[in-house]
C-alpha positions as CSV (number, residue, x, y, z in Angstrom):
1,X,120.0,107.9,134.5
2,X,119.6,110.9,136.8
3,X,118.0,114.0,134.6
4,X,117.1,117.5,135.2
5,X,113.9,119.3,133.8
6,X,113.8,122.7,133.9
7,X,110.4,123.6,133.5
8,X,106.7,122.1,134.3
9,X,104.9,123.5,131.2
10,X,102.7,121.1,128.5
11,X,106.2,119.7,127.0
12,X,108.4,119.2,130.6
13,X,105.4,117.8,132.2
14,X,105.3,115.3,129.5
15,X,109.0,114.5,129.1
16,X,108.5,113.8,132.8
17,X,105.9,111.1,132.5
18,X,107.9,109.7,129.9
19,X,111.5,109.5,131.7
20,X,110.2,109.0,135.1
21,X,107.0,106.8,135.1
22,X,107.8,104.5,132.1
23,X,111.8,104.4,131.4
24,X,112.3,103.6,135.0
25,X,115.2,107.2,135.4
26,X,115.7,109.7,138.3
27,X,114.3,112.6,137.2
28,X,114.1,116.0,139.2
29,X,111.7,118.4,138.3
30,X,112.4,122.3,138.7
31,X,110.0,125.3,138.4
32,X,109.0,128.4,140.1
33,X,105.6,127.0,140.6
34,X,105.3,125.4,143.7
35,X,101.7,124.1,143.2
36,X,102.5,122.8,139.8
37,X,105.2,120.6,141.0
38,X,103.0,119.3,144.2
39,X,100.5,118.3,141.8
40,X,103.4,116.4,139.6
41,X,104.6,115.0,142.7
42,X,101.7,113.7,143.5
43,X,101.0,111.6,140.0
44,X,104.4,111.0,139.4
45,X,107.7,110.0,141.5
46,X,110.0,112.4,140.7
47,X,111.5,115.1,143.1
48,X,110.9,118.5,142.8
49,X,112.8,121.7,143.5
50,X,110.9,125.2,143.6
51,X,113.3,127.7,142.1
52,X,115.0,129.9,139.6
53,X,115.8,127.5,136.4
54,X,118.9,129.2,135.7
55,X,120.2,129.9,139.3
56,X,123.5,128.0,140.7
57,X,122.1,127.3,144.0
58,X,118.9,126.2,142.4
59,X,120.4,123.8,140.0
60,X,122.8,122.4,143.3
61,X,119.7,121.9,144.3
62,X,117.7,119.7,142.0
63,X,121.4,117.4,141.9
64,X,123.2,119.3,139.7
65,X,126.6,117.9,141.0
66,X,126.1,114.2,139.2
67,X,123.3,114.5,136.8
68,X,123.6,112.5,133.5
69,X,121.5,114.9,131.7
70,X,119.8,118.1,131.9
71,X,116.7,119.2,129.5
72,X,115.7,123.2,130.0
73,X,112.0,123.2,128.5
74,X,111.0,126.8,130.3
75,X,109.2,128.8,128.3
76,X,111.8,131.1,128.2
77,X,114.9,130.9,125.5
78,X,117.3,133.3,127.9
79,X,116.6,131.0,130.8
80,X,117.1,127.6,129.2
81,X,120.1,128.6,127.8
82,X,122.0,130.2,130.3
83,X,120.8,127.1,132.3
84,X,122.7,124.8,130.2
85,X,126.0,127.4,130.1
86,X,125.4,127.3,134.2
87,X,125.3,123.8,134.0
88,X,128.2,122.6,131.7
89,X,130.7,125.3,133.2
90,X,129.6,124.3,137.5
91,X,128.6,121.4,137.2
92,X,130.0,119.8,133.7
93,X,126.6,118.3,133.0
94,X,127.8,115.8,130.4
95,X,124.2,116.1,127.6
96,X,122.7,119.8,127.5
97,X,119.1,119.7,125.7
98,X,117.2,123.3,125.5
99,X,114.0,124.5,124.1
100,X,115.2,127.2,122.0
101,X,112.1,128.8,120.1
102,X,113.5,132.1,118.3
103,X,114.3,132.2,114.6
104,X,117.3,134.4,115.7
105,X,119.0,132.5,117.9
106,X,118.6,129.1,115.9
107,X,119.8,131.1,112.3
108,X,123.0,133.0,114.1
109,X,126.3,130.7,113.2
110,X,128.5,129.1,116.0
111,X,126.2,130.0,118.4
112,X,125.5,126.4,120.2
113,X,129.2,124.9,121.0
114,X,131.0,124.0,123.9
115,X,132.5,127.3,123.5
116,X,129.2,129.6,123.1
117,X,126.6,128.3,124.4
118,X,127.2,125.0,125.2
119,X,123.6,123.5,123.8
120,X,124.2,119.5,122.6
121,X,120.6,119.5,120.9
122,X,117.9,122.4,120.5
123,X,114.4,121.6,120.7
124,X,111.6,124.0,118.9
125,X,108.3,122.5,119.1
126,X,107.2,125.2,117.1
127,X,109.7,124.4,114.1
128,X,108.2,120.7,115.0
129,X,104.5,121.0,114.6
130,X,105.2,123.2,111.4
131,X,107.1,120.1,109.8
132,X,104.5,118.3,111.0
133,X,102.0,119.7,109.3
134,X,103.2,119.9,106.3
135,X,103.9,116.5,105.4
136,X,100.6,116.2,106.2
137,X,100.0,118.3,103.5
138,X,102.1,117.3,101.0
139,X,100.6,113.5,101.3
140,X,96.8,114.3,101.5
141,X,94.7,111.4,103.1
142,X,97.5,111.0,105.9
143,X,96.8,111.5,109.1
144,X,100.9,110.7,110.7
145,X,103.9,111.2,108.4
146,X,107.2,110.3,110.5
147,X,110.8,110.5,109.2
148,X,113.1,107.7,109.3
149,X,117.2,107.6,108.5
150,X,117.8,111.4,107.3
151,X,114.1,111.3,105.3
152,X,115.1,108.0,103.1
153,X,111.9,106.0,104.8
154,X,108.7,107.2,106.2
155,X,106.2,105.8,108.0
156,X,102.9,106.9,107.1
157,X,99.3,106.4,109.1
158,X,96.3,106.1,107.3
159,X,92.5,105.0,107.2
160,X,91.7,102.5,104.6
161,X,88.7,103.6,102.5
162,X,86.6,101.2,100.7
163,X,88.3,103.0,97.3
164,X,91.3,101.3,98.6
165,X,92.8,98.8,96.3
166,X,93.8,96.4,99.5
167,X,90.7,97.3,101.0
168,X,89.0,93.9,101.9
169,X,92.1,91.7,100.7
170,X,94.7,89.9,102.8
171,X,98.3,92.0,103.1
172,X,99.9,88.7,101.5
173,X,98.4,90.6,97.8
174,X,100.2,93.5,98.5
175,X,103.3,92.1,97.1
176,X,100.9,91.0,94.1
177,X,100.0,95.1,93.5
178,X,103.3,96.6,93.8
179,X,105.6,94.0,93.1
180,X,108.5,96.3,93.0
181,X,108.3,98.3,96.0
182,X,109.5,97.1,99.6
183,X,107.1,98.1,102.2
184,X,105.9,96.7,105.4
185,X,102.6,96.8,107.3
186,X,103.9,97.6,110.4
187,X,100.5,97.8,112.7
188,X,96.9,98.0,111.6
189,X,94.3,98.9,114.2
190,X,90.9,98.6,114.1
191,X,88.2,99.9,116.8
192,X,91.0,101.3,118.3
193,X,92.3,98.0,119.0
194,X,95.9,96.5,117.7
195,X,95.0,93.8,115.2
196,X,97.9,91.3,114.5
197,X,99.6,91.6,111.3
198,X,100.6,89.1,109.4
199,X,100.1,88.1,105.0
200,X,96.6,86.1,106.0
201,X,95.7,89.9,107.7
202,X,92.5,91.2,105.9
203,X,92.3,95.2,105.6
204,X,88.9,96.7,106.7
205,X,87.5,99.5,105.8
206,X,88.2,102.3,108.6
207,X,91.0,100.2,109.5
208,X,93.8,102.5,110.5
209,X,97.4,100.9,108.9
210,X,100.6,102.3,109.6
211,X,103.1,101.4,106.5
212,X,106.8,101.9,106.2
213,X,108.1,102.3,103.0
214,X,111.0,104.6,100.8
215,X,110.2,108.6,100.6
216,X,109.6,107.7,97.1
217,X,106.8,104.9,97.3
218,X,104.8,106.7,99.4
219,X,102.0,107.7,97.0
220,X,101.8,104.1,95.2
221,X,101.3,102.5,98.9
222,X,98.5,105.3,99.4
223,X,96.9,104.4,96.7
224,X,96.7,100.3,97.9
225,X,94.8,101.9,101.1
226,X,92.2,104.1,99.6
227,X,91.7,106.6,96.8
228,X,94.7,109.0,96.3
229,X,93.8,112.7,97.1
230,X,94.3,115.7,94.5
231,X,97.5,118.1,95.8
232,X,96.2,120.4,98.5
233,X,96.5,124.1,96.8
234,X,94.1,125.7,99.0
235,X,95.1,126.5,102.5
236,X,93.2,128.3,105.8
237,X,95.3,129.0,108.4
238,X,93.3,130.0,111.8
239,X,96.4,132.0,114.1
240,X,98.8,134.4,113.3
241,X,101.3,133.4,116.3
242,X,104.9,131.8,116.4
243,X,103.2,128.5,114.5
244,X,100.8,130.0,112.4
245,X,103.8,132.5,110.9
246,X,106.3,129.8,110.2
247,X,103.7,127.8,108.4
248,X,102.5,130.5,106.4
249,X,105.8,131.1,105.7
250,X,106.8,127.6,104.5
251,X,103.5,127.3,102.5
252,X,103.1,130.7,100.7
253,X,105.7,129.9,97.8
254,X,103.7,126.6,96.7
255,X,100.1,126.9,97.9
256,X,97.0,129.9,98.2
257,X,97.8,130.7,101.8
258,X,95.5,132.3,103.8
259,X,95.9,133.0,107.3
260,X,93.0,134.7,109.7
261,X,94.2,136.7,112.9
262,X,91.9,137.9,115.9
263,X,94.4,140.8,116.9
264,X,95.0,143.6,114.5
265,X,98.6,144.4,115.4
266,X,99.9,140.6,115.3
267,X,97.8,141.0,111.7
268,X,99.2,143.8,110.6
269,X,102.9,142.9,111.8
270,X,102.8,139.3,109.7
271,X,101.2,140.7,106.6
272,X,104.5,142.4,106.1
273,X,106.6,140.0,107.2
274,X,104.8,137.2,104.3
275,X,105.5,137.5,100.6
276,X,102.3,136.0,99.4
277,X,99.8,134.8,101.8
278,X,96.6,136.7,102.3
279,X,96.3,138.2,106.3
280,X,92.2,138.5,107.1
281,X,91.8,140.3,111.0
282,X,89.0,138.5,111.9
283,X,87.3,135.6,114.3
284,X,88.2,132.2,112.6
285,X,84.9,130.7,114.6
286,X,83.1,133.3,113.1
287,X,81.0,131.8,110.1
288,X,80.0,134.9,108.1
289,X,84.1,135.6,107.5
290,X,84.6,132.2,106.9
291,X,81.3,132.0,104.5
292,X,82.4,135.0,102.3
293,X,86.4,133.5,102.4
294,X,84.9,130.1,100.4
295,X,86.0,128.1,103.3
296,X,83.9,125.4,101.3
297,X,86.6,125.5,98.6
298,X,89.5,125.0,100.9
299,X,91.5,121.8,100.6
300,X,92.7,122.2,104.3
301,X,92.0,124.5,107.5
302,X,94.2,124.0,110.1
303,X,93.7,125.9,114.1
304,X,97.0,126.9,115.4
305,X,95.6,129.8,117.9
306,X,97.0,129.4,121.6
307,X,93.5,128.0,122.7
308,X,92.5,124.6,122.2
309,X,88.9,125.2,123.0
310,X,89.4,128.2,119.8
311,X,91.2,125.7,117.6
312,X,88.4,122.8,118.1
313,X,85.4,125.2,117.6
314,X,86.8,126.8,114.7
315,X,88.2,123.9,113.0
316,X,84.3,121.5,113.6
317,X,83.1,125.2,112.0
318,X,85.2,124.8,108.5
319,X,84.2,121.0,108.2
320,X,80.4,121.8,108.8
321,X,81.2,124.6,106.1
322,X,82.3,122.1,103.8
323,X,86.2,122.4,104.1
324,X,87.5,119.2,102.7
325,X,90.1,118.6,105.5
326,X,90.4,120.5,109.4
327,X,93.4,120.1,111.6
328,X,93.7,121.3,114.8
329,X,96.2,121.9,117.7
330,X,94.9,120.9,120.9
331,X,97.8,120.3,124.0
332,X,95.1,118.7,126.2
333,X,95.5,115.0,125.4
334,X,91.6,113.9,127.0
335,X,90.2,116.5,124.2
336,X,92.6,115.3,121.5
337,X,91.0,111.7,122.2
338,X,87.4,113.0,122.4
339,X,87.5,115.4,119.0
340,X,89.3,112.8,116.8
341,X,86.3,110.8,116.6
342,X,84.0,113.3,115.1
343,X,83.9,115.9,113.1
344,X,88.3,116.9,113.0
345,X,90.3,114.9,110.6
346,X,93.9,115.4,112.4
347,X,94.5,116.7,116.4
348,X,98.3,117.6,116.8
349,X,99.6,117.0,120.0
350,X,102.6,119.4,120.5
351,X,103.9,117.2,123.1
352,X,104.0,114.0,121.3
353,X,105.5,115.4,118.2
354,X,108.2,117.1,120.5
355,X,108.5,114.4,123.3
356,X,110.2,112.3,120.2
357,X,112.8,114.2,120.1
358,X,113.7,114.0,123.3
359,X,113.2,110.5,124.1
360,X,116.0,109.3,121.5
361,X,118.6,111.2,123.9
362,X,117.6,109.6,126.8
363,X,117.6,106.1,125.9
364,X,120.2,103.7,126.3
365,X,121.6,101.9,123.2
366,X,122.0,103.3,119.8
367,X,118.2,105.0,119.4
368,X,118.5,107.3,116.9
369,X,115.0,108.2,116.2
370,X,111.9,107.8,118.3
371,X,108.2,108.3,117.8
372,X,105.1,108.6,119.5
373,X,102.2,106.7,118.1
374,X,98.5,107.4,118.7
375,X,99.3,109.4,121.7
376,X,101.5,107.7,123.2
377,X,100.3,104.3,123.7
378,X,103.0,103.2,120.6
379,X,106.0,104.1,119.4
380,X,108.4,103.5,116.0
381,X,112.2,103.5,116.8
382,X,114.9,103.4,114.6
383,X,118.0,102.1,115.7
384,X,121.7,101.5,114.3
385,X,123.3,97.9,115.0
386,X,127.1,98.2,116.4
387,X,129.4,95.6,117.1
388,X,130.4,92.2,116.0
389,X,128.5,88.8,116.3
390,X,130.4,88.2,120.0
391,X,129.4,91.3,121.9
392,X,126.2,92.4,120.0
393,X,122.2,90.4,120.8
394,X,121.6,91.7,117.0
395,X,124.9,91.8,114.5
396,X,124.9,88.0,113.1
397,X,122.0,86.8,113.5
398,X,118.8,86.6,111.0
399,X,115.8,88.6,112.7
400,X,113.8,85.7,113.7
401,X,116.9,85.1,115.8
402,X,116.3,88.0,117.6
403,X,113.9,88.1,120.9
404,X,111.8,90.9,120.8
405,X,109.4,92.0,123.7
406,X,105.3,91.1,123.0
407,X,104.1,93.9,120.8
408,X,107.3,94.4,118.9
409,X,108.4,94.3,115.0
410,X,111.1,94.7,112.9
411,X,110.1,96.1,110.1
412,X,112.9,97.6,107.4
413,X,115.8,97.6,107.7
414,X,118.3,100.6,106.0
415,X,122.0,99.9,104.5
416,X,123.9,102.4,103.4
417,X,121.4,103.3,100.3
418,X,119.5,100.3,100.2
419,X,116.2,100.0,102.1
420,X,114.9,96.4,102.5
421,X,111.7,94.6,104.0
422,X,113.2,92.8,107.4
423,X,112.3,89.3,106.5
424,X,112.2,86.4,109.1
425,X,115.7,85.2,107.4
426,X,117.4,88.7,106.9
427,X,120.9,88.7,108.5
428,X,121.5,91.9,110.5
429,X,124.8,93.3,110.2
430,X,127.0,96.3,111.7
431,X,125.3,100.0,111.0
432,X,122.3,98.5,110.2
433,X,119.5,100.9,110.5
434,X,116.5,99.1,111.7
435,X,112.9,100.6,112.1
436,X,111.1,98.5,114.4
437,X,107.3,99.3,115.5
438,X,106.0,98.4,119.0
439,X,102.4,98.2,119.6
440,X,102.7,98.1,123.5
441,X,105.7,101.4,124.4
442,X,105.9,99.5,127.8
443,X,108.6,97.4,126.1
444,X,110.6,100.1,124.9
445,X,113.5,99.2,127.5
446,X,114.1,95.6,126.6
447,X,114.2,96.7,122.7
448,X,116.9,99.5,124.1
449,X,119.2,96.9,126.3
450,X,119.3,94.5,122.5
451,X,121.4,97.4,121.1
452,X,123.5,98.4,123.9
453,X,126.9,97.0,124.0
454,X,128.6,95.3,127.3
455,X,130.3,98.6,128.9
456,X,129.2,101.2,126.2
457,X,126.5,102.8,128.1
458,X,125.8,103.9,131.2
């Protein structure tokens, strides 16, 4: 597929890795930056074009004439979405994705269409990260909480504790605890390594185990893994920026919100625009505030400041102050790696959590959700089976009929209302949502080609 990516920031440097160095497309990279792009071009083989995002002759440029796909990640709304309007009326660009970040452009009606602006899927990895967040929230002790078909299934990441009711038994007794639940142990690693799973698999403690089960079951799975968590009431917040604001904002009606802000004006400007949270102008790495705020008695501090150096200090600060749980946003993946073995419970990449989004677009076949997974090095799909038993390598047959890649499992599959545990002898049948986890994300194009029908795609 030939794609278009407007923009060399954190996200479109990432979407580039993903399209061009591991899904195998022919991906052009635009920006204004010409030292930026020599440094992509150098890692990566993609071309680059220095330019204008939003310019004709800049966009005839980069291919315009018979691109598949265009994605506008600039960190500018105006520019990414004139670029798509540029590129569906010159150049009838056939799938328009834009990184549209304002609250007032995503809330006006009939905005995005082929008539407005002709937008096919808006990205905010702001919006994102705030969901994000709060599911880690709402299930304490998690430390990944990922949707699957419209909310009805999660999958959910966590570190077995020797509280854990599994802890130290084989994943065979789960069945034996929760007799009524379906769920699936779709990856366990330990050391950092992927340990097979199978019922003769013994959970360790520290081991981290990724589970899929219904929205519902979540918190009785949990509990098999280690000691459930009280409700989080208490929340710090360290940034007052576009994040920081909209989770606040989502938080304030259910929880003690507070949020501390390092510039007085952005402080004074989202104390009115909150109903309930406290705004402190202050230094969140500094420990006398957070001392005489009881960070001790808060259930979570989370950095969402622009700095990642800022959010890492302060965050390490609030756990050595005896918050119970410290989240931080960090963009650079080598420090997300580094900080996640000491002192910080959760680093959230933006670029994996938005990356996601984008990557189910791109695909061939019928992927309809895909996932990131310890940063990058895994990935959970969810994709719908089409077609009949002739033309389809899925519909018809049981799912030990299926060849999957090394490193790949199906794990539940989701009909109409009914979610079931993929058993080796489960016959797959047409719209069929299946949730499959793949340890090694190098396979992710031989999982793609299963669903794609002779002469559908591209």
């Amino acid at each position: 597929m030939k794609i278009i990516i407007l923009g060399a920031g954190q996200v479109g440097s990432t979407a580039a890795f993903q399209l061009a160095r591991q899904e195998a497309n022919e991906v052009t990279i635009v920006d204004h930056n010409a030292t930026v792009l020599r440094d992509l071009q150098d890692r990566l083989d993609v071309r680059t074009v220095v330019g204008h995002a939003a310019y004709p002759a800049t966009l005839e440029r980069a291919g315009a004439a018979d691109a598949d796909m265009i994605i506008a990640l600039t960190s500018s709304d105006e520019v990414n979405m004139v670029a798509c309007s540029v590129a569906h009326t010159l150049f009838h660009i056939g799938t328009k994705i834009a990184r549209v970040r304002s609250a007032e452009y995503i809330a006006t009606p009939n905005l995005f269409s082929p008539e407005a602006i002709p937008i096919d899927m808006r990205i905010s990895p702001e919006q994102l990260v705030t969901q994000h967040i709060q599911q880690l929230i709402h299930y304490p002790g998690s430390f990944q909480v990922l949707d699957f078909a419209d909310g009805r299934v999660r999958l959910v990441g966590v570190r077995a504790r020797r509280d854990g009711l599994l802890v130290n038994q084989r994943i065979r007794n789960l069945k034996t605890h929760i007799p009524n639940v379906e769920v699936r142990i779709a990856a366990v690693y330990r050391g950092g390594q992927s340990v097979p799973t199978d019922g003769e698999t013994l959970i360790r403690e520290n081991d981290e185990v990724f589970f899929i089960a219904g929205r519902n079951d979540i918190r009785t799975v949990m509990a098999e893994m280690r000691k459930l968590e009280p409700p989080v009431r208490r929340v710090v917040i360290a940034g007052g920026g576009n994040i920081g604001l909209r989770l606040a904002s989502a938080l304030e009606q259910t929880n003690n919100v507070k949020v501390i802000e390092r510039d007085r004006e952005r402080a004074q400007r989202i104390s009115e625009r909150l109903a309930k949270a406290i705004v402190l102008h202050g230094d969140a790495a500094d420990e006398e505030l957070l001392l005489e705020e009881n960070i001790d008695t808060a259930d979570v501090f989370v950095a969402v400041t622009n700095a990642d150096e800022a959010n890492i200090l302060s965050a390490m600060l609030a756990k050595q102050l005896g918050c119970k749980k410290v989240m931080a946003l960090i963009n650079r993946p080598v420090y997300a790696e580094m900080v996640e073995t000491g002192r910080i419970d959760v680093a959230i990449s933006p670029q994996q959590i938005t990356i996601g989004s984008l990557l189910a677009l791109a695909r061939q076949g019928d992927m309809v959700k895909v996932h990131s997974l310890r940063r990058g090095r895994a990935e959970a799909i969810e994709a719908i089976a089409h077609g009949n038993a002739e033309n389809s390598r899925v519909v018809g047959r049981t799912v030990e009929q299926v060849v999957l890649p090394p490193g790949t499992t199906m794990n539940v599959i989701v009909r109409e209302d009914k979610v079931m545990e993929a058993h080796h002898d489960t016959l797959i049948r047409t719209d069929d949502h299946i949730i499959m986890f793949l340890t090694d994300r190098r396979q992710v194009d031989q999982v793609a080609r299963l669903f794609q029908l002779p002469g559908r795609f591209r």
